[in-house]
C-alpha positions as CSV (number, residue, x, y, z in Angstrom):
1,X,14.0,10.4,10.9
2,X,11.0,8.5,10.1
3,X,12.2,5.3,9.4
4,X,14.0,3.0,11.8
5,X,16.9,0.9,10.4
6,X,17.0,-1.2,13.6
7,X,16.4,-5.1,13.3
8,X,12.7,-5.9,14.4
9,X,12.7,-9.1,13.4
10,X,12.9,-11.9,16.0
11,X,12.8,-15.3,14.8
12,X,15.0,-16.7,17.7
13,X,11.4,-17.0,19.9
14,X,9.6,-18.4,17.0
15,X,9.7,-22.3,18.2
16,X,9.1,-21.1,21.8
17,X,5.8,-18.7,20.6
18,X,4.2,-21.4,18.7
19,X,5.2,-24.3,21.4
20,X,2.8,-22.2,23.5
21,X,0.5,-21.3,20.9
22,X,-0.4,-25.0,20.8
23,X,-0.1,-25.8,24.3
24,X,-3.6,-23.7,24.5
25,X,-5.2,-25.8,21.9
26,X,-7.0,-28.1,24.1
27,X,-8.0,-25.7,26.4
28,X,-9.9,-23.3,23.4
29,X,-11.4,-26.8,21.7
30,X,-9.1,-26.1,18.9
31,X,-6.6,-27.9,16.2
32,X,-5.2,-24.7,14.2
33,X,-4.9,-20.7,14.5
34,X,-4.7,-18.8,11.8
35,X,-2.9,-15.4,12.4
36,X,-3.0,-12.5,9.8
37,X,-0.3,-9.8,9.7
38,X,-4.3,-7.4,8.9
39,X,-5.0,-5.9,12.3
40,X,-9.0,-5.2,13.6
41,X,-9.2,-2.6,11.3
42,X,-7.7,-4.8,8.0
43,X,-5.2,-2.3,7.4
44,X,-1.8,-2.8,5.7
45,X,0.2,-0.7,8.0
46,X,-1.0,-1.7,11.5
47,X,0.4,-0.5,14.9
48,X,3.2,-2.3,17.0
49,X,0.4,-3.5,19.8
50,X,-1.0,-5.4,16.2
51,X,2.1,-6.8,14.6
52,X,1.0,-10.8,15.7
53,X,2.4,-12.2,12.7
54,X,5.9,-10.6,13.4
55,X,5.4,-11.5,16.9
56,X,5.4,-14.7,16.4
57,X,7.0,-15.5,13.4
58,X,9.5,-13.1,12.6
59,X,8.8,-12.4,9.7
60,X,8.3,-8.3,9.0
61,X,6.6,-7.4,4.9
62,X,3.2,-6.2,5.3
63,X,1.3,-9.4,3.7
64,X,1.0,-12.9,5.2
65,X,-0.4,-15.5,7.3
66,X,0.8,-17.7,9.6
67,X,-1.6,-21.0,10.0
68,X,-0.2,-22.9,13.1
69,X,-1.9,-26.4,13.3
70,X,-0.8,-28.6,15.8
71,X,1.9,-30.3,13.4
72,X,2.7,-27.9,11.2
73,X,3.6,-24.0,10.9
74,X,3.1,-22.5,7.9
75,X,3.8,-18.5,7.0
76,X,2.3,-17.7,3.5
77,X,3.5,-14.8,1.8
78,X,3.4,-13.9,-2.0
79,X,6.2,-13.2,-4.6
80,X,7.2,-10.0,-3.3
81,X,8.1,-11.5,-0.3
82,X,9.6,-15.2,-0.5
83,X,12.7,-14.1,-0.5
84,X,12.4,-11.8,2.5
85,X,10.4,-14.5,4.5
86,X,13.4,-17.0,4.3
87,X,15.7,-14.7,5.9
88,X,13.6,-13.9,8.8
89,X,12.0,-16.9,10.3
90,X,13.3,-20.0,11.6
91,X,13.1,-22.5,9.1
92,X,13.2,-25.7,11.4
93,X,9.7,-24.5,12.7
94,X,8.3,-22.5,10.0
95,X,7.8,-23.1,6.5
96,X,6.5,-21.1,3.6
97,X,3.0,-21.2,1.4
98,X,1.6,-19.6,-1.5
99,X,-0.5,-17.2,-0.5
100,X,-1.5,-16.2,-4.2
101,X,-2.3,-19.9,-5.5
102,X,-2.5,-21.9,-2.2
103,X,-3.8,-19.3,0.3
104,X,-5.0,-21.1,3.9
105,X,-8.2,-21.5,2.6
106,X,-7.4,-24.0,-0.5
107,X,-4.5,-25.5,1.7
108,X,-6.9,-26.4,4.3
109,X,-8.8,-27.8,1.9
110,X,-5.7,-30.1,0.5
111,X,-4.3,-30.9,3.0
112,X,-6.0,-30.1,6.4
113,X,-6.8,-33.2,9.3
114,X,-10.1,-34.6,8.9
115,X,-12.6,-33.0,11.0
116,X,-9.9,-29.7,11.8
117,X,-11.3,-27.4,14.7
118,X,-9.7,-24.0,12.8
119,X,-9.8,-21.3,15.4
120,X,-10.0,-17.1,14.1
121,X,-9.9,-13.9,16.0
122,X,-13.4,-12.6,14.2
123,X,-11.5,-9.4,14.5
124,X,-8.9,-10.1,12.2
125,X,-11.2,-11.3,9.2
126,X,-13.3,-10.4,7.2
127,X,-16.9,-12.0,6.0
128,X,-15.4,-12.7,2.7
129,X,-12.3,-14.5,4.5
130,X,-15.2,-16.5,7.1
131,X,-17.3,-17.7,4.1
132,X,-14.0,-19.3,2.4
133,X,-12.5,-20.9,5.2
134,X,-16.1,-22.5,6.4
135,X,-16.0,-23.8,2.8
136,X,-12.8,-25.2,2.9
137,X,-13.1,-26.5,6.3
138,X,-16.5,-28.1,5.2
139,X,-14.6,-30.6,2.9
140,X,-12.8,-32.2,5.4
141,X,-15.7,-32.2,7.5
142,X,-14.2,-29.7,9.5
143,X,-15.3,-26.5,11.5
144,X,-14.7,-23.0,12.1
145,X,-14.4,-21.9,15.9
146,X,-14.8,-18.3,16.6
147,X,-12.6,-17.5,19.6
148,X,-13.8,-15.0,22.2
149,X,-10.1,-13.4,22.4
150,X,-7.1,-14.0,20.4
151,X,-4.4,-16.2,22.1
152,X,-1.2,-14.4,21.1
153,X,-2.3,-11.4,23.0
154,X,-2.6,-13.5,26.4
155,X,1.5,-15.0,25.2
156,X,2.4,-11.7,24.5
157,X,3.2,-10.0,27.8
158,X,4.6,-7.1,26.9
159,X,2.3,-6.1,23.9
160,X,2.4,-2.2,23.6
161,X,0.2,0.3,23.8
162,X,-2.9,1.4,21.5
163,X,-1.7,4.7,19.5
164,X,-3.3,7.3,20.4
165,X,-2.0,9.8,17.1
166,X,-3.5,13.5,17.2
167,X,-5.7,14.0,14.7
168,X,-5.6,16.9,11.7
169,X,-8.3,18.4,10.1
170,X,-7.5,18.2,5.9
171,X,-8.9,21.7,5.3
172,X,-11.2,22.0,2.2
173,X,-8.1,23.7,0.1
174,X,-6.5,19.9,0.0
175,X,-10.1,18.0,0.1
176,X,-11.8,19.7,-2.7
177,X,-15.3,19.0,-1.1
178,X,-17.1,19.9,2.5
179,X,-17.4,16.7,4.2
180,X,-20.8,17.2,4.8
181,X,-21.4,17.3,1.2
182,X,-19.7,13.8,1.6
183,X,-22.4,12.4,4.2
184,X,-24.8,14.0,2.6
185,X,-23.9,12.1,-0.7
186,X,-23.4,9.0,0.8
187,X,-26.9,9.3,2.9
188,X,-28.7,9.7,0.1
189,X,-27.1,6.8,-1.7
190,X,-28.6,4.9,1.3
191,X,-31.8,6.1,2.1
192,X,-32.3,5.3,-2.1
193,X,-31.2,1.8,-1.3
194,X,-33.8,1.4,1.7
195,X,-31.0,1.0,4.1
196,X,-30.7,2.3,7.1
197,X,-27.3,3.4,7.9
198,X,-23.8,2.1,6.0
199,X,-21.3,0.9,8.5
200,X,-17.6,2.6,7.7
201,X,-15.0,0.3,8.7
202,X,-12.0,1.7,6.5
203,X,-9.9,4.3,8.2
204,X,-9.0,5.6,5.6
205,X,-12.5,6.1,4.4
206,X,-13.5,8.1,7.2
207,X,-11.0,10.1,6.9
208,X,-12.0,10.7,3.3
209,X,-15.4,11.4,4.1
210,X,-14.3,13.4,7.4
211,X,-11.4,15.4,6.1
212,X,-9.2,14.0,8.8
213,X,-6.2,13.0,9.1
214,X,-5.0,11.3,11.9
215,X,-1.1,9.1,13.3
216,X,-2.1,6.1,14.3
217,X,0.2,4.1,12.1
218,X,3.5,4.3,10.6
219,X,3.4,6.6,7.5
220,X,0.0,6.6,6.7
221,X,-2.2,9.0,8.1
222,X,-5.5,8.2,9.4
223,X,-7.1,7.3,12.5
224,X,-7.7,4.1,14.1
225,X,-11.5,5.0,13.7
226,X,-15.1,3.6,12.1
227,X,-18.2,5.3,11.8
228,X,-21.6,5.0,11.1
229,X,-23.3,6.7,8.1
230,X,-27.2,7.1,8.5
231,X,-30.0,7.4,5.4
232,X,-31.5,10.7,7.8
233,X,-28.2,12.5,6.8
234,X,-26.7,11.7,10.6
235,X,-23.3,10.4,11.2
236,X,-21.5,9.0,14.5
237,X,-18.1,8.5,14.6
238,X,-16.3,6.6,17.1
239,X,-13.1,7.9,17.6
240,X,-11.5,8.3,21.4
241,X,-11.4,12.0,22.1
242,X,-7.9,11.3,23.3
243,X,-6.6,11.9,19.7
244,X,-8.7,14.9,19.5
245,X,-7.8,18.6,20.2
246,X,-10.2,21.2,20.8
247,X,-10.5,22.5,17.2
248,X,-10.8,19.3,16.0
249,X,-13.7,18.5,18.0
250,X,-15.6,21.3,17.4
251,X,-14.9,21.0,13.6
252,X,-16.9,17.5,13.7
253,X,-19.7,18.3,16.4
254,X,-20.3,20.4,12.8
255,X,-21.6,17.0,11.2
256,X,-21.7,14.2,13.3
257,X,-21.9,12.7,17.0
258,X,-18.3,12.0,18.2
259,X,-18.6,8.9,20.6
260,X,-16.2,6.6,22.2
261,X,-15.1,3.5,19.9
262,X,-16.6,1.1,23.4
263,X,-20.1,2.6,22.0
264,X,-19.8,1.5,18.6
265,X,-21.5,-2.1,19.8
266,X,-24.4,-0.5,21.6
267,X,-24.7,2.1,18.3
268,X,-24.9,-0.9,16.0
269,X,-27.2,-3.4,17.8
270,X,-29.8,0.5,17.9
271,X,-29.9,0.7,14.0
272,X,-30.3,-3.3,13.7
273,X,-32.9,-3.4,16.1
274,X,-36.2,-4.3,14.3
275,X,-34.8,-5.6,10.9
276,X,-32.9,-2.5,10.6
277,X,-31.3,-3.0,7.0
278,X,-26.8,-2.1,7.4
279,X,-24.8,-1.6,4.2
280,X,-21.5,-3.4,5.5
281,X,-18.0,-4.2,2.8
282,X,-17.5,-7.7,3.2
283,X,-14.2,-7.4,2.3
284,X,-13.0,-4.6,4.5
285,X,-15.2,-4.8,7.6
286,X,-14.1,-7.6,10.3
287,X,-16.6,-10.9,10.8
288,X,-17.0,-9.7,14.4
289,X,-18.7,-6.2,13.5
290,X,-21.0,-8.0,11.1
291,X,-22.1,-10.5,13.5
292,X,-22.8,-7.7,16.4
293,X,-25.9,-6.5,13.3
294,X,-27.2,-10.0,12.9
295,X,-27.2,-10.9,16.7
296,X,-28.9,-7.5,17.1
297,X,-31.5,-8.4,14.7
298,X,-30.6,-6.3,11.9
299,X,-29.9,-7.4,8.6
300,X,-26.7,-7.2,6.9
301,X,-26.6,-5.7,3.3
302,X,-23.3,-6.4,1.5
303,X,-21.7,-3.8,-0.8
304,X,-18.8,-1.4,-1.7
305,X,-17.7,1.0,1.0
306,X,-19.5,4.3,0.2
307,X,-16.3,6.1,0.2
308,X,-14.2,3.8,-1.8
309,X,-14.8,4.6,-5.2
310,X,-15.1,8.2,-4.6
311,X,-12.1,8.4,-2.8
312,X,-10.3,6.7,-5.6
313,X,-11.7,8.9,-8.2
314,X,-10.0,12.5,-7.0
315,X,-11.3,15.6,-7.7
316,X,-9.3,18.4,-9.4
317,X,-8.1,20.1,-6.1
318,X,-6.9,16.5,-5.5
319,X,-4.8,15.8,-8.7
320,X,-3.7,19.4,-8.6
321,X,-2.3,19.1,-4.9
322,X,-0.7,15.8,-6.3
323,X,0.9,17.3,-9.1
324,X,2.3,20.2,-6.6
325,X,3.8,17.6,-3.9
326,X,5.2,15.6,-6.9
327,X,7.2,18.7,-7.9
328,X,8.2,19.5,-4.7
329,X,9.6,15.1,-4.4
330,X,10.8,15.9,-7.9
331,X,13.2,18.6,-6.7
332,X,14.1,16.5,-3.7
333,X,15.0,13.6,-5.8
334,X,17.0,15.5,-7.9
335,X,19.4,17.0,-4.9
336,X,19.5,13.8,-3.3
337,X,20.6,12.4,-7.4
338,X,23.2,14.9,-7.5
339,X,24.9,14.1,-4.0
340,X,24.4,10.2,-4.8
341,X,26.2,11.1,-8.3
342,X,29.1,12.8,-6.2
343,X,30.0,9.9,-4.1
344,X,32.5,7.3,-4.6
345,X,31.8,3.7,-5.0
346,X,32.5,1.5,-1.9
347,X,32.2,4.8,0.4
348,X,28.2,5.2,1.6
349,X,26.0,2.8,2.3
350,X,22.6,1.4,1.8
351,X,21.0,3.1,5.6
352,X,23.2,6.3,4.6
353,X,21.2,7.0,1.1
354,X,17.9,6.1,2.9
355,X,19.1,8.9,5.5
356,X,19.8,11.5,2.9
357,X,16.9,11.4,0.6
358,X,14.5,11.9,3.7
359,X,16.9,14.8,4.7
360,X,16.4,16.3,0.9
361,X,13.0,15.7,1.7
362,X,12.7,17.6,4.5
363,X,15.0,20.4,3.4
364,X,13.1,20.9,0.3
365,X,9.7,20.8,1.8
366,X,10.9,23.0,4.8
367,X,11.9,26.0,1.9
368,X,8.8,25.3,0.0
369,X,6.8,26.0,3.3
370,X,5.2,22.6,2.7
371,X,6.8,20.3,4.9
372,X,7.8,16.4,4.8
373,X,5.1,15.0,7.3
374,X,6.2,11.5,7.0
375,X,7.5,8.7,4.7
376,X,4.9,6.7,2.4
377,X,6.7,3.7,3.4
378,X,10.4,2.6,4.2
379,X,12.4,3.2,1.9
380,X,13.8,0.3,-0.4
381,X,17.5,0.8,-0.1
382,X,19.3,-1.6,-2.3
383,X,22.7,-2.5,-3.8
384,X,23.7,-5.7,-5.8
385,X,21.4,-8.5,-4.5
386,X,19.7,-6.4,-2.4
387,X,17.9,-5.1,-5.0
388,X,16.5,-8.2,-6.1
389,X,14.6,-8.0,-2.5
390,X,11.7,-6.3,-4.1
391,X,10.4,-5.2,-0.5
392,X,13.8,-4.9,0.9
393,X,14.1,-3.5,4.7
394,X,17.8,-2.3,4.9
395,X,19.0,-2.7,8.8
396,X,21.5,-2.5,10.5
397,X,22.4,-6.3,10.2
398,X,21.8,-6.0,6.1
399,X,23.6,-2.9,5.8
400,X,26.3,-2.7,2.7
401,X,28.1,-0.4,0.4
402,X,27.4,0.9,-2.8
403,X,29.8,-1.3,-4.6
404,X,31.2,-0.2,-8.3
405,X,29.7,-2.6,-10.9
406,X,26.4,-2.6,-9.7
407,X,23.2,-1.4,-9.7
408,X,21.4,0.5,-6.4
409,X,17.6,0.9,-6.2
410,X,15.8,3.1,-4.4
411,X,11.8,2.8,-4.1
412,X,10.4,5.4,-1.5
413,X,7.8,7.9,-1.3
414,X,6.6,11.2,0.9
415,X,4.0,11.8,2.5
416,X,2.9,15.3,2.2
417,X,-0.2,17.8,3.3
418,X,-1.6,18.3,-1.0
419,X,-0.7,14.7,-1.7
420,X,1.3,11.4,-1.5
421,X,4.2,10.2,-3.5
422,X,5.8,6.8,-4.5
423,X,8.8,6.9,-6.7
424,X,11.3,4.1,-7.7
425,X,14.1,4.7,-9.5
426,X,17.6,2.1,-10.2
427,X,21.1,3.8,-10.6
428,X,24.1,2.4,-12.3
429,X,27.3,2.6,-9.8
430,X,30.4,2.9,-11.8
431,X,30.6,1.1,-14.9
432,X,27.7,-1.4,-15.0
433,X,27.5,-4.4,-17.1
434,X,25.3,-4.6,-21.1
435,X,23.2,-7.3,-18.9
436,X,22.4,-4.8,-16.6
437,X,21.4,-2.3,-19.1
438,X,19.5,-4.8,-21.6
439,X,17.1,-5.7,-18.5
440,X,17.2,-2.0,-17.4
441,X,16.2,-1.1,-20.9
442,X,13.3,-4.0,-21.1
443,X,11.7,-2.4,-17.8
444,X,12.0,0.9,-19.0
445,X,10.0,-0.3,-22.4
446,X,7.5,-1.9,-20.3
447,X,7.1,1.3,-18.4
448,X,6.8,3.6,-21.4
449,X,4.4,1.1,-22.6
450,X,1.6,1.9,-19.4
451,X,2.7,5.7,-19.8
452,X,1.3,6.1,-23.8
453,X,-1.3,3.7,-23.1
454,X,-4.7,4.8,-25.1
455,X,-7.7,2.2,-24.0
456,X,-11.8,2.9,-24.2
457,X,-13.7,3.2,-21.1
458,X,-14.2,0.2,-19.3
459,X,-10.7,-1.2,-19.6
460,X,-9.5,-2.6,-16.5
461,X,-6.3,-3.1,-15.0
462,X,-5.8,-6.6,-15.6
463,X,-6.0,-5.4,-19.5
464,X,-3.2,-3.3,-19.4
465,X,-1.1,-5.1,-17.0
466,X,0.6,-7.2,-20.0
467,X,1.4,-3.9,-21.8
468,X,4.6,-3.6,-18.8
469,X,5.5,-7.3,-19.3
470,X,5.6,-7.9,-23.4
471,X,9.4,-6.6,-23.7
472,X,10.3,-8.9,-20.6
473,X,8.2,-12.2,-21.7
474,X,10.4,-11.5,-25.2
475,X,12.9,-12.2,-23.4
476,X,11.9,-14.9,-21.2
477,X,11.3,-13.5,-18.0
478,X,8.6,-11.5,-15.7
479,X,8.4,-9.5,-12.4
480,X,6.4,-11.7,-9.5
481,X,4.1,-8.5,-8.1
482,X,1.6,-6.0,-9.6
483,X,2.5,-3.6,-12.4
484,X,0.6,-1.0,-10.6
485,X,-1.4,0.0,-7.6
486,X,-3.8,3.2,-6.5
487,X,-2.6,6.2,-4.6
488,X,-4.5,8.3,-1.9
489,X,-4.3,11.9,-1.5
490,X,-2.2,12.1,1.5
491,X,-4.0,9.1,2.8
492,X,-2.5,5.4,2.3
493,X,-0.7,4.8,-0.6
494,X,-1.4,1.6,-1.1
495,X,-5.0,2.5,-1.9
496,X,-7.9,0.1,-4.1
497,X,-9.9,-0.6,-5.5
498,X,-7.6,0.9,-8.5
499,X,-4.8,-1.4,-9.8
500,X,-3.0,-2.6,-13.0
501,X,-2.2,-6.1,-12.3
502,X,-3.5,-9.9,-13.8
503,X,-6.5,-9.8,-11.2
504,X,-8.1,-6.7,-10.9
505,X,-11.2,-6.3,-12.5
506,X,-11.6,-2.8,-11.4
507,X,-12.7,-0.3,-14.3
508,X,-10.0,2.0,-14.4
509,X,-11.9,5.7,-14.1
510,X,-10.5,9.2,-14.9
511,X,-9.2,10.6,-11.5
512,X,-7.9,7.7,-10.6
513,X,-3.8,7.8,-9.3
514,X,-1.8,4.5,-9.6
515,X,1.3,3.8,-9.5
516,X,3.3,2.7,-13.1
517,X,6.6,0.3,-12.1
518,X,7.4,-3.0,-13.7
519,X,10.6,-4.8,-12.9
520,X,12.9,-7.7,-13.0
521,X,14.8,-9.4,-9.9
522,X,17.5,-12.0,-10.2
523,X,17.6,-13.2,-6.8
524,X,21.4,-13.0,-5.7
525,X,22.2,-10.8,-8.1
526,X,20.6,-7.8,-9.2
527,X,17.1,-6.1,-9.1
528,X,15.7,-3.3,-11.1
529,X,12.2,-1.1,-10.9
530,X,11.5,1.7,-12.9
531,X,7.8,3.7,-11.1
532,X,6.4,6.9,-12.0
533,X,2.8,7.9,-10.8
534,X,0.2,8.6,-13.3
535,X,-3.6,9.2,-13.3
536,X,-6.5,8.3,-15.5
537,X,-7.7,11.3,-17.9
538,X,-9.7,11.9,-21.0
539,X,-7.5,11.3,-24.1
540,X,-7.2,14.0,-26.7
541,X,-9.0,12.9,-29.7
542,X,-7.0,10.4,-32.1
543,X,-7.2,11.1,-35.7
544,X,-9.6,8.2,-37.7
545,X,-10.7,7.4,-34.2
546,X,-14.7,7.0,-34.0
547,X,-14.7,6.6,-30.0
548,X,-13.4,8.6,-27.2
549,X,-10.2,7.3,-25.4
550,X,-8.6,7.6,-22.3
551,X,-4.8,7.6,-21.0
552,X,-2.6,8.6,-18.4
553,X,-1.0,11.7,-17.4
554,X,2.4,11.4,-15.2
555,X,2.6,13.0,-12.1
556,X,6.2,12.3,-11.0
557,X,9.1,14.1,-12.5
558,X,12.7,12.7,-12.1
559,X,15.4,11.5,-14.5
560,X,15.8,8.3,-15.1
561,X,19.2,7.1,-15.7
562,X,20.2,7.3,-19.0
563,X,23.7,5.9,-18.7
564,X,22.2,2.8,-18.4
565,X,19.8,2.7,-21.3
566,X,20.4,0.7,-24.6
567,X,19.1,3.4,-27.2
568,X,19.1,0.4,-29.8
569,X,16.6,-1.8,-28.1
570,X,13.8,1.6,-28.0
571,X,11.1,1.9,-30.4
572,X,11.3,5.2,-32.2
573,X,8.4,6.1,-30.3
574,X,9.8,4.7,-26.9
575,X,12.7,7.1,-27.4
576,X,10.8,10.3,-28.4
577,X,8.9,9.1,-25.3
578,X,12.1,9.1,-23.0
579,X,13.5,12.3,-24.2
580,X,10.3,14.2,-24.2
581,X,9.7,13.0,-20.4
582,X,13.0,14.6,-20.0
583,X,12.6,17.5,-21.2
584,X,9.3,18.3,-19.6
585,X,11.2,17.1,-15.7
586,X,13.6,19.8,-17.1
587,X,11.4,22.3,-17.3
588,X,9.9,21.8,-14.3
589,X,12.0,21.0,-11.5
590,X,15.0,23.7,-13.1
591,X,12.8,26.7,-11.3
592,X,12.7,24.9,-8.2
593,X,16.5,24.1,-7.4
594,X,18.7,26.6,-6.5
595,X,22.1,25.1,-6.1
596,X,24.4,25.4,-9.5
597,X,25.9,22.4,-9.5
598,X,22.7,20.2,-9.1
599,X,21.0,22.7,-11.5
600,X,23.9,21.7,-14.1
601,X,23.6,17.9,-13.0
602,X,19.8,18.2,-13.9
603,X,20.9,19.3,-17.4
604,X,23.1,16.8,-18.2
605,X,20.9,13.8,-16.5
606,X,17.9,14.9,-18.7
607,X,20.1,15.4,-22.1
608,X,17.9,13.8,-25.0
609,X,19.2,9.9,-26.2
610,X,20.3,8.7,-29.4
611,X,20.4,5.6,-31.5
């Protein structure tokens, strides 16, 4: 199994972890810590030896900061989360913040001490996080202290390991394009800009740009790695030749120098020496790398990462290898569909239907010859009020049955060789009540809505975003997170700049894989989520148009229960929608299952609706 189901979650040592937190205060000329769950490489999905924030607080999602002042402690988290955060800290030493509307930053600025000493780990923060915080802190007359080490890690005695995950080479069947084609690209791009080099501090850029793939964290694959990018065409990468096998390493002595990560200072300081000009993402590269350029005397050029727009925009080998794993999850789900369909309420539980999908995952991927090579994330297992968790961590503590009555969601994804996959879909159990099928059928409209989407180039995601919500606002309500967010190609997927939501201002490009999943959570009660991946393509031409359009094609194929959808509240369109998307999942997964009984189940789930 790739997932654990085992409580990681400690909030019994909160009080004691910050009492000592604060007890070195005086000593490091400080008044407040601030303690991101981002690791030195700003990563969602960060290693155990990184996980501060659940050291220390408890508290387990994969967004939030803890500020710790010598008064107060304070874990802020946004809307996906609240929920989730009061279960798993202690709340007579913690308390929660808006990290959306109120993030540290503006809450210093409220409500910090006059004349606050606000210590950082420059590791853990970016230059755009630095600026905002010295401005904050400046209105109360305050100041920023960079610490030479972080505190926690002296508290935390038994901190693990640094990973040390093998690394893969992503052959050029899955990639599309030579990776020295990819250098080569981005040099040029520099040596245009009068730069000198471009400083890579994304892993999962260089593994774009490297075709590599690496284990280093949970269920994303990529290295713990950064590499330099030089206008001459050169490349270093630092990367410990620990995680690197033979092949591997004489695959990259094809196009770059492969050095220890200890020599990326002594590399850095060499191209800054004499004004030397380094292209550096101020949002994704840590304060600390930034200020080993200017101390060297170079000069740091802000910009997007190299790779990030490229690697958002995938090539055709890229969205074909999508569409193929997506078939292959397709059948998967499906099988694991059936057998859920089979079982009686009140008999399986939540960790159980986690277990089997991955085990249909596996199975399937093992006939295809194209096997499961991790999660995409843990699965979201959810019955009842689970559901309305909406990043739900079943354990073994949380565990339940699938109760009749209710509804079960199940949000997971796969991580495969040709492509990664993210696919939610909610199930009636038993007899459900009209509630539960008018919100189900609300979500659904909002999610049909994104799928026939036709918008000119240059739209962005925040102008589709209310296309998922219109049907919901109608009825008085909304979903607290993102309608949408980008996909890698077997890389994180979680992956910008890409998104449909209220604040991105990304232009949405053709190529481009998000994810499509409004929903709506009555905490206590019930949660849906309906999310199929699509990707941005050229619209066919619209009769009377006078401008070319573009849309989205879906990638993921599975039914989507129809037992609990209101026909009555569909748009004629909706519905021809819904039944179409059925019949094409139909067609396509019905050659790849083999079993009878879940071919006949596949029939019967994908039967077209009627008013």
């Amino acid at each position: 199994m790739f997932q654990s189901f085992e409580v990681t979650s400690t909030p019994q040592f909160g009080r004691d972890r910050v009492s000592a937190l604060r007890a070195s205060f005086d000593a490091l000329g400080i008044d407040a810590f601030l303690v991101p769950r981002a690791d030195e490489f700003n990563g969602e999905y960060v290693p155990a030896c990184s996980e501060r924030l659940s050291w220390l607080t408890g508290f387990t999602g994969s967004a939030g900061v803890a500020l710790v002042t010598r008064s107060a402690a304070i874990v802020f988290v946004d809307g996906r989360y609240v929920t989730q955060l009061a279960e798993q800290v202690d709340n007579t030493v913690f308390t929660g913040g808006d990290l959306v509307n109120e993030p540290p930053h503006a809450w210093l600025a409220k409500n910090g001490s006059k004349g606050l000493r606000l210590g950082i780990d420059p590791w853990l923060h970016s230059g755009v996080e630095v600026r905002r915080l010295e401005k904050a802190l400046a209105e109360i007359g305050g100041s920023l202290v960079v610490l030479p080490h972080n505190p926690l890690d002296k508290l935390w005695s038994d901190r693990p390991q640094e990973p040390l995950g093998q690394v893969a080479i992503q052959n050029i069947v899955q990639a599309g394009v030579l990776a020295t084609d990819k250098i080569a690209t981005i040099a040029a791009d520099l040596a245009k800009k009068n730069l000198r080099a471009g400083l890579i501090a994304d892993p999962s850029s260089v593994a774009w740009i490297f075709n590599i793939r690496g284990a280093d964290v949970p269920h994303t694959p990529h290295p713990l790695a950064r590499a330099v990018v030089y206008a001459d065409g050169q490349a270093d990468l630092f990367l410990d030749k620990r995680k690197t096998g033979i092949e591997a390493e004489a695959y990259l002595a094809q196009m770059c120098m492969q050095l220890p990560p200890s020599e990326l200072e002594k590399k850095l300081s060499a191209v800054a020496k004499d004004g030397g000009r380094v292209l550096v993402d101020p949002d994704l590269t840590s304060y600390a790398l930034a200020e080993i350029i200017r101390k060297a005397g170079g000069e740091v050029v802000e910009g997007n990462d190299p790779a990030k727009l490229p690697r958002a925009v995938k090539n055709g080998v890229e969205i074909n290898g999508s569409a193929a794993a997506h078939l292959q999850d397709g059948a998967a789900m499906v099988e694991f569909l059936y057998w859920l369909s089979q079982t009686k309420p009140g008999t399986v539980t939540e960790i159980e239907v986690a277990e089997k999908l991955e085990a249909a995952r596996a199975r399937v991927g093992q006939s295809m010859q194209n096997p499961l090579k991790d999660i995409s994330f843990d699965s979201i297992s959810g019955a009842g009020e689970h559901a309305a968790i909406m990043h739900y961590r079943v354990t073994t503590e949380t565990n339940r049955k699938l109760e009749a009555g209710e509804l079960f969601l199940i949000d997971s994804g796969a991580q495969y060789i040709n492509g990664t996959t993210d696919i939610t879909r909610t199930v009636g159990i038993g007899s459900v009540t009209e509630e539960h099928k008018r919100f189900f059928t609300l979500v659904l409209k909002g999610m049909i809505q994104i799928s026939t989407a036709r918008f000119p180039k240059g739209t962005r995601g925040c102008d589709l975003d209310p296309l998922a919500r219109i049907a919901l606002w109608r009825a008085g309500v909304d979903f607290a997170h993102g309608t949408g967010h980008g996909v890698g190609s077997y890389l994180s997927v979680h992956e910008g700049p890409q998104r449909i939501a209220r604040l991105s201002t990304q232009e949405l490009l053709p190529g481009m894989i998000l994810s499509n999943e409004p929903g709506y959570y009555r905490p206590g009660a019930f949660g849906i989520r309906i999310e199929n991946l699509i990707y941005v393509r050229e619209a066919e031409a619209i009769d009377g148009g006078d401008m070319p359009m573009l849309g989205f094609e879906t990638l993921t194929f599975c039914p989507i229960d129809r037992s609990i959808v209101i026909p009555e509240l569909l748009s004629h369109d909706e519905l021809h929608w819904f039944n179409s998307y059925h019949e094409r999942t139909r067609e396509a997964l019905m050659p790849l299952i083999h079993d009878r009984d879940v071919k006949a189940w596949l029939e019967n789930a994908t039967l077209p609706l009627e008013y």
